[in-house]
ROROSE-959374 format. One record per residue: residue number from 1; chain; x, y, z of N, C-alpha, C in turn; residue in three letters. Coordinates in pm, whole numbers. Layout:
N
+------+-------+--------+--------+--------+--------+--------+--------+--------+--------+--------+------+
! resi ! chain !    n.X !    n.Y !    n.Z !   ca.X !   ca.Y !   ca.Z !    c.X !    c.Y !    c.Z ! resn !
+------+-------+--------+--------+--------+--------+--------+--------+--------+--------+--------+------+
!  NUM !     A !      X !      Y !      Z !      X !      Y !      Z !      X !      Y !      Z !  Ala !
...
+------+-------+--------+--------+--------+--------+--------+--------+--------+--------+--------+------+
# end
This chain:
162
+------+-------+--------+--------+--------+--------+--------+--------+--------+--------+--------+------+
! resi ! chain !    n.X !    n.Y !    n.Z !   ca.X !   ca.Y !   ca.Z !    c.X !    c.Y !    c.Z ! resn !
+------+-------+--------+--------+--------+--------+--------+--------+--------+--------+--------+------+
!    1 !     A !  -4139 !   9247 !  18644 !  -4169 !   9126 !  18717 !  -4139 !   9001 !  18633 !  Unk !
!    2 !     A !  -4168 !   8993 !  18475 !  -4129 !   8868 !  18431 !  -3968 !   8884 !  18365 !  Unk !
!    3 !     A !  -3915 !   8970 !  18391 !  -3786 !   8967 !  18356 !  -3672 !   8879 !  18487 !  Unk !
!    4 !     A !  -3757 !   8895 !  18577 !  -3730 !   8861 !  18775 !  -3773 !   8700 !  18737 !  Unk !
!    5 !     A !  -3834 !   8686 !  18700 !  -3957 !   8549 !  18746 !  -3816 !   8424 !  18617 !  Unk !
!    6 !     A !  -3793 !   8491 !  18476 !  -3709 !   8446 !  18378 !  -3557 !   8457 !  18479 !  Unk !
!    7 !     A !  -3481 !   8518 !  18513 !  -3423 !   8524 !  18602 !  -3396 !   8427 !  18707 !  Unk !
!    8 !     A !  -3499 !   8396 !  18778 !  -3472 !   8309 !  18880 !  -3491 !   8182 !  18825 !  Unk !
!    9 !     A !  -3572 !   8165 !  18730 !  -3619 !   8039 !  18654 !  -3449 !   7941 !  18581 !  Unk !
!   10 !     A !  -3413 !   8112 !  18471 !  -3264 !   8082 !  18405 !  -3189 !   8013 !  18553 !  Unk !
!   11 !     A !  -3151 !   8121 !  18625 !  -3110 !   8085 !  18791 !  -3041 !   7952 !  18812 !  Unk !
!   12 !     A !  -3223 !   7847 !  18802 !  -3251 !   7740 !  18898 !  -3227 !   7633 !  18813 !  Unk !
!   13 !     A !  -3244 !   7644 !  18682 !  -3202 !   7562 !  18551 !  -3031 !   7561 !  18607 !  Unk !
!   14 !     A !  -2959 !   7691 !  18571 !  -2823 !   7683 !  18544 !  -2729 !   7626 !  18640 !  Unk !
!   15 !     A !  -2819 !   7633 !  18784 !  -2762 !   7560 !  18919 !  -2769 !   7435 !  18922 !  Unk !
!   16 !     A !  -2842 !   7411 !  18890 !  -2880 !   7187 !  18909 !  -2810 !   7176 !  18754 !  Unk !
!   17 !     A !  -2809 !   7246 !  18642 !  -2718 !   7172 !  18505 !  -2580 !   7176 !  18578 !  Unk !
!   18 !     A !  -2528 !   7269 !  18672 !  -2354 !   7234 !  18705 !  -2339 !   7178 !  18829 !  Unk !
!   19 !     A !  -2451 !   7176 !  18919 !  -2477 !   7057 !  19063 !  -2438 !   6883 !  18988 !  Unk !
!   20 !     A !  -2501 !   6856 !  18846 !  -2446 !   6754 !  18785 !  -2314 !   6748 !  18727 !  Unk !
!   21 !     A !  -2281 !   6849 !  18708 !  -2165 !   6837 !  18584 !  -2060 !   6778 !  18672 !  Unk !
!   22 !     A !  -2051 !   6768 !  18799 !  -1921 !   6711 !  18879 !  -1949 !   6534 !  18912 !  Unk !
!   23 !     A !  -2076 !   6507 !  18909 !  -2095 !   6329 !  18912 !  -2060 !   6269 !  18818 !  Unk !
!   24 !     A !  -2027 !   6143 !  18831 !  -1992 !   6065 !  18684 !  -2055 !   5940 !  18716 !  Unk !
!   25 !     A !  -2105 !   5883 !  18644 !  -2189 !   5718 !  18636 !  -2092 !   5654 !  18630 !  Unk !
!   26 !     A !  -2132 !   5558 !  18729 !  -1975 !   5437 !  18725 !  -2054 !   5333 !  18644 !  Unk !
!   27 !     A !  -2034 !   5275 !  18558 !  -2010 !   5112 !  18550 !  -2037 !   5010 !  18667 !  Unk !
!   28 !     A !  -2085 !   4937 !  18682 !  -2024 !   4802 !  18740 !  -1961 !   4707 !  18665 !  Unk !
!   29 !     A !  -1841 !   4675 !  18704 !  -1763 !   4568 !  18611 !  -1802 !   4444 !  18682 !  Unk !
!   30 !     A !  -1839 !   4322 !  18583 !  -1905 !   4233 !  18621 !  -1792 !   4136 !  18637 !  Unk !
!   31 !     A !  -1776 !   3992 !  18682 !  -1719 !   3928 !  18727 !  -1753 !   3791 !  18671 !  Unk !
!   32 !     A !  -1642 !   3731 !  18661 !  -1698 !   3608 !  18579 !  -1751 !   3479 !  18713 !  Unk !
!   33 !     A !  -1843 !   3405 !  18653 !  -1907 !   3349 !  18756 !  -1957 !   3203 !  18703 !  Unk !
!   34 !     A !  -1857 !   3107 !  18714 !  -1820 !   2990 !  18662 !  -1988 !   2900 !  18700 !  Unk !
!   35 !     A !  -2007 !   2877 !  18607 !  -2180 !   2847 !  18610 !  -2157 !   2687 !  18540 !  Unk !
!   36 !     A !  -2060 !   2654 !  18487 !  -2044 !   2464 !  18446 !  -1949 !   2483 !  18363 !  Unk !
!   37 !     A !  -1932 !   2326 !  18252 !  -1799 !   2335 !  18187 !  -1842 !   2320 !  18046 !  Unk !
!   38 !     A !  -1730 !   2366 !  17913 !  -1803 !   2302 !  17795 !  -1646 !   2250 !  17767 !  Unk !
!   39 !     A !  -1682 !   2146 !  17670 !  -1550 !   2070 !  17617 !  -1561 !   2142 !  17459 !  Unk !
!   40 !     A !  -1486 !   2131 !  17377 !  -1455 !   2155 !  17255 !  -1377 !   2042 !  17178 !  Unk !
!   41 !     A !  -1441 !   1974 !  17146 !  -1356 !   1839 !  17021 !  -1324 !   1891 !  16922 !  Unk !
!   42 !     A !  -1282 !   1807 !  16838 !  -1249 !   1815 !  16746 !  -1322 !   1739 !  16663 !  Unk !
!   43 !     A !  -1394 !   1694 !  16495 !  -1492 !   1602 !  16435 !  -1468 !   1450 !  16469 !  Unk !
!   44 !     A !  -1339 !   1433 !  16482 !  -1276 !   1376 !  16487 !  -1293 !   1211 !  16641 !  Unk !
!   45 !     A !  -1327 !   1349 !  16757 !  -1390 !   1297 !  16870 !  -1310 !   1318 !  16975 !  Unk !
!   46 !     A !  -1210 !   1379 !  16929 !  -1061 !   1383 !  17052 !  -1112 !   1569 !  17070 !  Unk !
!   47 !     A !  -1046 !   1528 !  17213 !  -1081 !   1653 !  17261 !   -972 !   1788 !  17275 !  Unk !
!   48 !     A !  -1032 !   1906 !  17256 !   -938 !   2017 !  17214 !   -909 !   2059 !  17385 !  Unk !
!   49 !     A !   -962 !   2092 !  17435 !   -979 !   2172 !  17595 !  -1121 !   2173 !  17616 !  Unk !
!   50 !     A !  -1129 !   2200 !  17732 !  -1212 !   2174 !  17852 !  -1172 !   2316 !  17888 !  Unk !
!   51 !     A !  -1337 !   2436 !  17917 !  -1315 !   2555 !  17959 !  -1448 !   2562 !  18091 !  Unk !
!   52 !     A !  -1431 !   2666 !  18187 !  -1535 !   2660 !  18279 !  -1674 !   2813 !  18140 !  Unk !
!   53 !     A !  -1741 !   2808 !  18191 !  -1818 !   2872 !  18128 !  -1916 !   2950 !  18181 !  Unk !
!   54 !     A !  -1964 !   3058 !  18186 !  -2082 !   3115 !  18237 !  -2169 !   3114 !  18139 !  Unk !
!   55 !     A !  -2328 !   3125 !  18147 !  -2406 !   3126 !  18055 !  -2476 !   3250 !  18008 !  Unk !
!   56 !     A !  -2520 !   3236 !  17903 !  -2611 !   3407 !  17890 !  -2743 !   3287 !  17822 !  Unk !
!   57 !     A !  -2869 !   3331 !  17912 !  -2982 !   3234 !  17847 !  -3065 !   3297 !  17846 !  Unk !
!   58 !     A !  -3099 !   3429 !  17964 !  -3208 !   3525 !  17940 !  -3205 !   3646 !  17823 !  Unk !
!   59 !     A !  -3308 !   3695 !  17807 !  -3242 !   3812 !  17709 !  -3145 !   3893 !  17783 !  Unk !
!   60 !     A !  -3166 !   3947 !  17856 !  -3081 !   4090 !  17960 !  -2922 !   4000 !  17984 !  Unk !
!   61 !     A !  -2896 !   3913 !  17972 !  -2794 !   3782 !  18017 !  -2717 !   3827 !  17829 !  Unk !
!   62 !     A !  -2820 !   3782 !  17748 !  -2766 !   3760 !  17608 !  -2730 !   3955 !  17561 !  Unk !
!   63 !     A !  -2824 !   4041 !  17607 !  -2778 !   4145 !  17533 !  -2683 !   4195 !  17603 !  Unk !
!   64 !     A !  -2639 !   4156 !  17749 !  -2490 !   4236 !  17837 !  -2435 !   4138 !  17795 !  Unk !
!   65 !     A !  -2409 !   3988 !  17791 !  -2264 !   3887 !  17797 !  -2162 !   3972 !  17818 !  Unk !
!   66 !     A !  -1994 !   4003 !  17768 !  -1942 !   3997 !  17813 !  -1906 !   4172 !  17879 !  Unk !
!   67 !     A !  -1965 !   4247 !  17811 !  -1980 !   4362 !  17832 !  -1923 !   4433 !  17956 !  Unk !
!   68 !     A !  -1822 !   4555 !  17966 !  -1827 !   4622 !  18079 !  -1691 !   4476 !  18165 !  Unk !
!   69 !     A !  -1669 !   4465 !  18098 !  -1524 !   4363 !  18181 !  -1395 !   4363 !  18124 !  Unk !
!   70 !     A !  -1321 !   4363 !  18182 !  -1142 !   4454 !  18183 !  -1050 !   4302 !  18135 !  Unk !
!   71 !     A !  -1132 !   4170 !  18157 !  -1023 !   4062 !  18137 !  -1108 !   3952 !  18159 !  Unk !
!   72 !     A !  -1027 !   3830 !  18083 !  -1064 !   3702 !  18080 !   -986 !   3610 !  18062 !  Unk !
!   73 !     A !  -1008 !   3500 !  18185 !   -889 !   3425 !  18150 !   -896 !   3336 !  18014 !  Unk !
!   74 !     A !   -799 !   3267 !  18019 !   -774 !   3147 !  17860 !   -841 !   3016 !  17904 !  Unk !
!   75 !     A !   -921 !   3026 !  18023 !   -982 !   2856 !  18028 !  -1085 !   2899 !  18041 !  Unk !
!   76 !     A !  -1184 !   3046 !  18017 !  -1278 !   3057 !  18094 !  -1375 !   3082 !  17903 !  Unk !
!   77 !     A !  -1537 !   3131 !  17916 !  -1582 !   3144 !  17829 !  -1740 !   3238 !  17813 !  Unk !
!   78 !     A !  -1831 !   3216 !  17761 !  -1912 !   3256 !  17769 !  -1990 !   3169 !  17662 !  Unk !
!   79 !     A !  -2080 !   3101 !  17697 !  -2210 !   3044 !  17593 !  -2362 !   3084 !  17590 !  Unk !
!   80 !     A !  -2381 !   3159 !  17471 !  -2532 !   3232 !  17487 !  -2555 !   3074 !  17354 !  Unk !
!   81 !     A !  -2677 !   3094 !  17476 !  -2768 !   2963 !  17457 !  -2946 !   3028 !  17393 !  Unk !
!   82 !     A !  -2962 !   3013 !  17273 !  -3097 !   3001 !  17214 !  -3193 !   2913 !  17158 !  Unk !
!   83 !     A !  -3341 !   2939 !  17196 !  -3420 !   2877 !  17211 !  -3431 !   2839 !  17063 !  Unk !
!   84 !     A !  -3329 !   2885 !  16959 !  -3421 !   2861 !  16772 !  -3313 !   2874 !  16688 !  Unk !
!   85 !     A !  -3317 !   2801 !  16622 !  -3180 !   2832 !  16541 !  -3202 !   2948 !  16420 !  Unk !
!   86 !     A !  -3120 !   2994 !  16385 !  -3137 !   3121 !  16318 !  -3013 !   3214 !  16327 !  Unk !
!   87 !     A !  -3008 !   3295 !  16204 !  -2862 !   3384 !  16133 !  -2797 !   3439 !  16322 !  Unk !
!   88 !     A !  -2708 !   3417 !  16328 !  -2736 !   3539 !  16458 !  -2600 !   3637 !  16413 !  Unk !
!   89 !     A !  -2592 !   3747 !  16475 !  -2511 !   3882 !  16465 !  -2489 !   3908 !  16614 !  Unk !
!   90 !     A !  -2344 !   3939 !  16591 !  -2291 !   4035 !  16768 !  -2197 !   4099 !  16715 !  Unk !
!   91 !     A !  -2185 !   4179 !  16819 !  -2098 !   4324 !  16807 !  -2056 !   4317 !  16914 !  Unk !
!   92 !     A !  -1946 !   4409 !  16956 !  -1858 !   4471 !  17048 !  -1889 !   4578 !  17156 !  Unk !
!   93 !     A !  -2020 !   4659 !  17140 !  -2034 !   4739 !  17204 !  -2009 !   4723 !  17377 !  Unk !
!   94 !     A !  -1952 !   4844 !  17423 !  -1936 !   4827 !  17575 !  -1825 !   4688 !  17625 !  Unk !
!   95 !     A !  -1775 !   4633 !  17505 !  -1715 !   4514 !  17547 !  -1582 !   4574 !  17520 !  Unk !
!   96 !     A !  -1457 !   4496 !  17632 !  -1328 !   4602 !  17616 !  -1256 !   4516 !  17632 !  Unk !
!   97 !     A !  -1283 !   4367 !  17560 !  -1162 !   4257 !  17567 !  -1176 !   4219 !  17414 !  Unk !
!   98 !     A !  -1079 !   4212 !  17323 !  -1090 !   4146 !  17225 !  -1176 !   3996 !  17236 !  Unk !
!   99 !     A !  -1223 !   3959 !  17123 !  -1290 !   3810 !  17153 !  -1286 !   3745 !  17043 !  Unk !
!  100 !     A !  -1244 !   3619 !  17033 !  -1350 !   3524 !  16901 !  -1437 !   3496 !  16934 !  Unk !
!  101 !     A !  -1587 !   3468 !  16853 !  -1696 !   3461 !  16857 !  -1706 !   3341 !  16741 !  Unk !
!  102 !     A !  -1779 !   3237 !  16823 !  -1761 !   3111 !  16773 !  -1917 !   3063 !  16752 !  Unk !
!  103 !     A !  -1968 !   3022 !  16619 !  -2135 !   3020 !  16615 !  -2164 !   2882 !  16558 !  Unk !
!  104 !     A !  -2220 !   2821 !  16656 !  -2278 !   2654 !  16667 !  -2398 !   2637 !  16612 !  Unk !
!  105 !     A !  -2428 !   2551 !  16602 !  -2553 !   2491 !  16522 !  -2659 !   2391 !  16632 !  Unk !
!  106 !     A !  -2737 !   2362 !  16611 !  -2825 !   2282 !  16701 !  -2781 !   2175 !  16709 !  Unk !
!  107 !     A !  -2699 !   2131 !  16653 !  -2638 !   1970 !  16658 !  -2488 !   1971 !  16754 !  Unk !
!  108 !     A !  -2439 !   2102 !  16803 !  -2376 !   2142 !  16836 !  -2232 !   2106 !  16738 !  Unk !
!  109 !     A !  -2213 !   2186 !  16644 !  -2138 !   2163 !  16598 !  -2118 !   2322 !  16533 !  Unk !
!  110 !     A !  -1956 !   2375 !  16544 !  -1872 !   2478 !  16467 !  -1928 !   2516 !  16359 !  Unk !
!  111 !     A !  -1982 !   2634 !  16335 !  -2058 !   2662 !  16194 !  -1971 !   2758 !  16129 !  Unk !
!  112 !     A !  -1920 !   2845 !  16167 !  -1875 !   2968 !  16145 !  -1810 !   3005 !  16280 !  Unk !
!  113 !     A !  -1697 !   3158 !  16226 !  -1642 !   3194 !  16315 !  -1651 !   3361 !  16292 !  Unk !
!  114 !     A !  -1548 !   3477 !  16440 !  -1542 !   3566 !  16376 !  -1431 !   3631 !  16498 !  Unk !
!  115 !     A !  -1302 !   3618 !  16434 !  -1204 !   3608 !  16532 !  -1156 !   3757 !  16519 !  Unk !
!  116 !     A !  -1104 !   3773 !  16628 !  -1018 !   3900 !  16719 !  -1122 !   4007 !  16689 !  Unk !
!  117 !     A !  -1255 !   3952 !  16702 !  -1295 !   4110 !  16700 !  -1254 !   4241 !  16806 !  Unk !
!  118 !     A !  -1277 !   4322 !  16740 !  -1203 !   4468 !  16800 !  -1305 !   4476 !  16938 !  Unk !
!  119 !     A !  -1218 !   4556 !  17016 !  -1359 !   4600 !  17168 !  -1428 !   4711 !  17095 !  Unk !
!  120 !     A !  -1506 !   4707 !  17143 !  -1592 !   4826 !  17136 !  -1670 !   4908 !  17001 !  Unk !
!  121 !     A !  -1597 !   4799 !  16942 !  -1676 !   4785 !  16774 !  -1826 !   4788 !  16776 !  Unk !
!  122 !     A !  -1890 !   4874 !  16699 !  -2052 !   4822 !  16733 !  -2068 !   4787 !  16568 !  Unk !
!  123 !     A !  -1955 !   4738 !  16478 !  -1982 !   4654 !  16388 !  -2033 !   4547 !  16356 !  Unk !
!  124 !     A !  -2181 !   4522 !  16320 !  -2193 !   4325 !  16307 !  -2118 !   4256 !  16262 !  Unk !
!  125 !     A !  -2141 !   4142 !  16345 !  -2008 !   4027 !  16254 !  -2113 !   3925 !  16291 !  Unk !
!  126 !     A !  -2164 !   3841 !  16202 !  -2239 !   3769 !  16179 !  -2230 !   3628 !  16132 !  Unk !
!  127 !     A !  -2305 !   3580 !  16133 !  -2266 !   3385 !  16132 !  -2284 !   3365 !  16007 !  Unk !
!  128 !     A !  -2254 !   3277 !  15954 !  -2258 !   3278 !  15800 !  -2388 !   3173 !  15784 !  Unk !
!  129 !     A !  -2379 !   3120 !  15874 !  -2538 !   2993 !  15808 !  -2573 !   2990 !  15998 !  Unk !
!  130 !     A !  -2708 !   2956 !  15991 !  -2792 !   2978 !  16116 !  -2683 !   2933 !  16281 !  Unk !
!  131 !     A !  -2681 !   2979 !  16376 !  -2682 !   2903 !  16481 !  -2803 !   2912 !  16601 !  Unk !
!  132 !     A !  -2763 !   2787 !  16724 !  -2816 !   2821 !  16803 !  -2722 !   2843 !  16949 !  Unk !
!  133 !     A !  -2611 !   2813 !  16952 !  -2514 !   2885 !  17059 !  -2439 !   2953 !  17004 !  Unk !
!  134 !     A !  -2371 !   3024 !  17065 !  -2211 !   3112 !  17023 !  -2137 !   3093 !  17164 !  Unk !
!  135 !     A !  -2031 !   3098 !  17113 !  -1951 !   3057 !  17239 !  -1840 !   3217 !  17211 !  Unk !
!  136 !     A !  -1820 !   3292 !  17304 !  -1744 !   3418 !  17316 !  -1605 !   3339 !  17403 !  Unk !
!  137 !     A !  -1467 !   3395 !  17339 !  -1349 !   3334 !  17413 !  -1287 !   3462 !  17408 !  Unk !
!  138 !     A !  -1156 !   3452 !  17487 !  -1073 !   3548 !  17446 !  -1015 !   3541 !  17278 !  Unk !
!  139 !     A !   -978 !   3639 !  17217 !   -945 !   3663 !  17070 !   -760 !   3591 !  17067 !  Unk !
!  140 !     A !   -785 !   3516 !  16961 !   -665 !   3402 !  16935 !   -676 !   3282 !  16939 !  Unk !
!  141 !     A !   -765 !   3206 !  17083 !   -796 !   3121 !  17107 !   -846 !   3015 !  16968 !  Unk !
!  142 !     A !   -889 !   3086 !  16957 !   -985 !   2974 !  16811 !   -862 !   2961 !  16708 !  Unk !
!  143 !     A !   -788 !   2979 !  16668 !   -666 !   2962 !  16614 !   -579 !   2899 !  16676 !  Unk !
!  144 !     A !   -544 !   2934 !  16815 !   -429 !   2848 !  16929 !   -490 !   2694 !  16912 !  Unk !
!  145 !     A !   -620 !   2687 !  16869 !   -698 !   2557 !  16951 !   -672 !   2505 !  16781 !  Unk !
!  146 !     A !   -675 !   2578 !  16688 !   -675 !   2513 !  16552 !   -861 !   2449 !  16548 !  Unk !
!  147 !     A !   -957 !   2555 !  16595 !  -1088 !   2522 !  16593 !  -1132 !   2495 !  16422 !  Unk !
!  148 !     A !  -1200 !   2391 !  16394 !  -1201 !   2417 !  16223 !  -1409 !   2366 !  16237 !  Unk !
!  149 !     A !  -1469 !   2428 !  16134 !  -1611 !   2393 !  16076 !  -1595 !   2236 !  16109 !  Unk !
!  150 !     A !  -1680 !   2232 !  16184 !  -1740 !   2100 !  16218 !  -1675 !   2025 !  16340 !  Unk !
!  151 !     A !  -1555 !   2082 !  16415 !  -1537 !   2053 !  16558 !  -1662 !   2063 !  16662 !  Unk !
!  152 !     A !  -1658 !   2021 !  16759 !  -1822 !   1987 !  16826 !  -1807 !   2043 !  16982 !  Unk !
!  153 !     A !  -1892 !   2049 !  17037 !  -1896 !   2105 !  17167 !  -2009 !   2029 !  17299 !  Unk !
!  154 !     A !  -1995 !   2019 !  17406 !  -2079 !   1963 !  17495 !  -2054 !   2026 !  17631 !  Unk !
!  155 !     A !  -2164 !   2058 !  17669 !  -2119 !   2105 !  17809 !  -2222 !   2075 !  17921 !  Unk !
!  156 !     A !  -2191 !   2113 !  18021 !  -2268 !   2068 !  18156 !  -2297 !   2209 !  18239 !  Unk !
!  157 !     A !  -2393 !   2240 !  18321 !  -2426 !   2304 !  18399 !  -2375 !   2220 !  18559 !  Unk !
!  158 !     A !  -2333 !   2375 !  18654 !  -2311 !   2310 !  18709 !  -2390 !   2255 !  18811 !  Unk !
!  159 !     A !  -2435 !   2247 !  18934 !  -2569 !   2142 !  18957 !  -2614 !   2293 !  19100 !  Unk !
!  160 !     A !  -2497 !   2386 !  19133 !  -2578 !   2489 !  19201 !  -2689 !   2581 !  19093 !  Unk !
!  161 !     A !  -2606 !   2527 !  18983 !  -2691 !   2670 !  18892 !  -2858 !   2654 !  18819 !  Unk !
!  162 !     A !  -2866 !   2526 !  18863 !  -3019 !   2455 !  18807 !  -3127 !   2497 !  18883 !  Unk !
+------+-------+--------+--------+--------+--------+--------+--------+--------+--------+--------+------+
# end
């Protein structure tokens, strides 16, 4: 009887482990969703470009940003916005677009950079002295733009997103 009882048990295990083995978890690929604009100067005061931007301000916002997305255009961006200034670190994980990762200061100003990082790297690449935004672009950009320590940034929300 418990050789029967192990049996049907093994059975009912081995049926639902290969009832799964044929599903696969999709992803949702997220979509960029133009939320206002930021400008990028130069110290100087002249302006580099003008990009539309989505924001990351919640945590769940800041730990997905660009994550799980196939493309980005060259005017578009991403700005995770924090409440404190302090070292910050990002990585690549789940992310499958190259990026520069651009780390601001509370005065809004270029502190550090950390260009073409790889996708899917879950390597830190980290700011060299505190920020409180980072601005995520496509990888090159910060070079095309000739971005240098101490170029400045300002941006606007747009007035549905308040």
């Amino acid at each position: 009887m418990k050789n029967i009882a192990f049996l049907l048990v093994a059975l009912v295990i081995f049926s639902c482990a290969n009832s799964d083995k044929d599903k696969k978890i999709k992803t949702v690929e997220f979509t960029f969703t133009k939320e206002g604009q930021l400008t990028l100067s130069k110290a100087s005061g002249n302006d580099i470009i003008t990009l539309d931007i989505e924001f990351a301000e919640t945590p769940y916002e800041r730990e997905t940003g660009l994550m799980h997305r196939s493309s980005m255009k060259n005017n578009q961006g991403m700005l995770f916005i924090f409440s404190e200034e302090y070292p910050r670190s990002f990585y690549m994980k789940n992310t499958l677009i190259p990026l520069d990762i651009i780390y601001i200061d509370a005065d809004k100003k270029i502190v550090s950079f950390q260009e073409n990082a790889k996708p899917l790297d879950e390597t830190g690449l980290p700011s060299k002295v505190p920020a409180m935004y980072v601005l995520e672009v496509n990888a090159g950009l910060a070079q095309k733009w000739l971005l240098e320590i101490g170029d400045t940034i300002t941006f606007v929300k747009d007035e549905s997103t308040l």
